[in-house]
N, C-alpha and C positions, 0 to 999 in steps of 0.2 A: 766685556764692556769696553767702551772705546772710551779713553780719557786723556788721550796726547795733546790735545788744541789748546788747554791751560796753559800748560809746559811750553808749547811754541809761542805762546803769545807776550808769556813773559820772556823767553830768548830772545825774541826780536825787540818789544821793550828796550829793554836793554842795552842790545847793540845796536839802536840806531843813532846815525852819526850825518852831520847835515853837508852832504855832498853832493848834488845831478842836477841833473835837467834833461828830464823827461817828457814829451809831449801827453803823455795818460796824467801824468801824478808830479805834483811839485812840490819836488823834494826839499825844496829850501823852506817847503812850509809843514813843521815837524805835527802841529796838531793837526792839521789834516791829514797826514799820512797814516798816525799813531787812530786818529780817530776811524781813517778807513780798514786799518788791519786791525783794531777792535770789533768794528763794525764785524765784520765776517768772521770773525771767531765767535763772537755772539752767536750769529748766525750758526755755524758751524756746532757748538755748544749746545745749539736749542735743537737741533735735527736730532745732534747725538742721545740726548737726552728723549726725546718722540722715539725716537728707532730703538733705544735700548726697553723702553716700555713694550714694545709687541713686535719683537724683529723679524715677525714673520708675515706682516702687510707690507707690502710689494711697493705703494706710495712711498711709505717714511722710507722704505730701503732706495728709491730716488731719488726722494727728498735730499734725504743722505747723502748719494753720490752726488746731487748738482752743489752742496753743500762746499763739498771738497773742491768741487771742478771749479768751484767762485775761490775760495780760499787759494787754490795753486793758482789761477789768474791772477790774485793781487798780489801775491808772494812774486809772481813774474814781472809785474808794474813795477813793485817798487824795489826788489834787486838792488838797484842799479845807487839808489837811494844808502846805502851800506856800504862799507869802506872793503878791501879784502878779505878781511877775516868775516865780519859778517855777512858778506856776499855768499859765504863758505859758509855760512850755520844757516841763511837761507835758503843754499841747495839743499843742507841735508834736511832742513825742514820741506820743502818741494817735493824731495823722494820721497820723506817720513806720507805725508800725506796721497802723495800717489799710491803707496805701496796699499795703505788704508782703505783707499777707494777703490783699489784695483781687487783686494780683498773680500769686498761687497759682490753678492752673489743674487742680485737683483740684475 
């Protein structure tokens, strides 16, 4: 069963810190950011939760993957949004989540 997108969404929580200026995502606006990278771990959460009920319909197993493909897109938006160190728990969350999706055999 897949349960890692809790975990990252409290890391990121956490270490966000109000620094960029980004053209996707503005960063100076902390409840929009926080509400978009909740937004897709929801998301994220709700696939995982569908796929883990019959993980052998082929839908939720893309579901799934576009789940993650949305979650690595906004992890890459707002990066930039994170000071050093978080930048650095954002990659390893980026990889965590690739590695995830790359594991789906749909």
């Amino acid at each position: 069963m897949i349960t890692k997108s809790a975990g990252l969404f409290l890391m990121l929580s956490v270490l966000f810190l109000f620094s960029c200026s980004k053209d996707k995502v503005d960063c100076e606006d902390t409840m929009a950011v926080n509400l978009l990278l909740s937004s897709e771990v929801q998301s994220l959460n709700n696939s995982i939760a569908a796929y883990n009920v019959d993980p052998t319909d082929a839908s939720l197993c893309r579901d799934l993957r576009d789940a993650y493909d949305d979650l690595i897109d906004v992890l890459r938006d707002v990066r930039e949004c994170f000071d050093a160190t978080g930048q650095q728990q954002v990659d390893q969350d980026i990889n965590s989540a690739t590695q995830s999706r790359n594991s789906l055999t749909c």
